[in-house]
N, C-alpha and C positions, 0 to 999 in steps of 0.2 A: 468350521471357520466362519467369522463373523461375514456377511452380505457388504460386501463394496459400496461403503456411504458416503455422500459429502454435506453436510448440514453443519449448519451455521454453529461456530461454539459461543457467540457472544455478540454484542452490537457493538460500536462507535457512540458515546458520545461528547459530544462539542459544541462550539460556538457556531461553527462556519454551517451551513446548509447550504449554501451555494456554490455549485463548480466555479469557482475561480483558480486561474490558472497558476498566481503566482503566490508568494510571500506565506507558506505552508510553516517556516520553520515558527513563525510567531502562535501557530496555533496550539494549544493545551488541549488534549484529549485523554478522554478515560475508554480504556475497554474494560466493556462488563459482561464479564463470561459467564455464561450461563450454568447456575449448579443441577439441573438437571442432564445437562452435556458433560460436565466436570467435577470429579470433588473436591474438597476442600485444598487437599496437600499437591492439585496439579499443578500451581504456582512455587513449591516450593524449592528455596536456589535458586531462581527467577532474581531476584535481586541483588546477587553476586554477578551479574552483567551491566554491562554497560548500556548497552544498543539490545534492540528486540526486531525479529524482522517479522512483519505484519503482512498473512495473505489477504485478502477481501475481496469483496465482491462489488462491483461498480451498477448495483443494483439501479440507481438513478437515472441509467443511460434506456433510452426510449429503446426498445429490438430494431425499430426503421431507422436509427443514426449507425448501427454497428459499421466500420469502415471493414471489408473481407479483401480490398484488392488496395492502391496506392492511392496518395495525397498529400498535398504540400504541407507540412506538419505546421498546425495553428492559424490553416487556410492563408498565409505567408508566401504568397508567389515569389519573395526574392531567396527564399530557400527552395532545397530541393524538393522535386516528388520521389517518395519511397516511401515502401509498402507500412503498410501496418505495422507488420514486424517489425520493422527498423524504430519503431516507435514506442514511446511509451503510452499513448495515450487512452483514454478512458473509456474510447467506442472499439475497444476492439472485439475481435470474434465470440468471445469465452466471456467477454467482461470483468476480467482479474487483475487485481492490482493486488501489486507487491511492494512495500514498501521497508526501507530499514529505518527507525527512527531513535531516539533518547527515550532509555525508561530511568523516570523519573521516582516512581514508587509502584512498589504492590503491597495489597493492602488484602489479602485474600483471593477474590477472586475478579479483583479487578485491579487495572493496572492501569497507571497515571504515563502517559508518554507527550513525548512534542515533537514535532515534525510530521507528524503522520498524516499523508494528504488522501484525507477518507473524511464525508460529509457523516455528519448526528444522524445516527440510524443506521448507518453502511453496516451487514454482515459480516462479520470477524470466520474466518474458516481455519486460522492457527496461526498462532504465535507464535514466533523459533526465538533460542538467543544465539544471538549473532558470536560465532566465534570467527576469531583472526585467520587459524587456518582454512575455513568456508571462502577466504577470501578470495579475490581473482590472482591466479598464479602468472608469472610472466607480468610483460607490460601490456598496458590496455590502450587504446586509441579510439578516436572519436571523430566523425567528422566535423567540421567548425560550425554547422550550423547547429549542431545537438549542444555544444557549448553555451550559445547564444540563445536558444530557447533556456537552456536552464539558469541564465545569468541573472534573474530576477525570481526563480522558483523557490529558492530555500530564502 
């Protein structure tokens, strides 16, 4: 049995280098997978989807901002304090982000998407395609203030 590994298959890149919080959907991103991680045909059928869900790695975030306990999401004293979990944000414990975005093109081993809120350089750790059934069963809820953080995000 292969040894329990997590290494990067590919990087990000893009325009944006800088964490900014909002307006993600306007940005164009390529991921370029790396062929000594992948061969050639592990993109293939990849572009009979719509959507690709993107894990990464929030390499940018300094280890002394990591948040491990609660805080007002976006430093926002008129919303609540809740924990880290409750949050999406980009200092957390592990440093992972997850993202579902628009695939645009694959071209081999790299893949054209938009919406993918990952800075030029970000770590790529795997690509899924996003199928309907993966999706959330039941109804979902949200408190008002998770609405309002994301109302300028996409």
């Amino acid at each position: 049995m292969d040894e329990l590994r997590v290494r990067p298959l590919g990087v990000v890149r893009s325009g944006r280098s800088a964490p900014v919080d909002d307006d993600w959907d306007a940005v164009a991103s390529r991921i370029v997978l790396d062929p000594a991680e992948l061969e050639a045909t592990a993109t293939r059928g990849l572009e009979g989807f719509s959507h690709v869900e993107v894990v990464f790695v929030f390499d940018q975030v300094a280890p002394g901002s990591v948040c491990r306990a609660s805080r007002h999401p976006r430093g926002r004293q008129d919303w609540p304090e809740v924990g880290i979990l409750a949050q999406r944000a980009k200092d957390r414990p592990n440093r992972i982000g997850v993202t579902i975005c628009r695939l645009e093109a694959v071209d081999g081993l790299t893949l054209t998407v938009s919406g993918l809120d990952a800075l030029d350089g970000t770590p790529v750790l795997d690509v899924k395609p996003v199928m309907e059934e993966f999706g959330p069963r039941g109804t979902r809820r949200q408190p008002a203030w998770a609405s309002e953080l994301m109302a300028g995000y996409w």
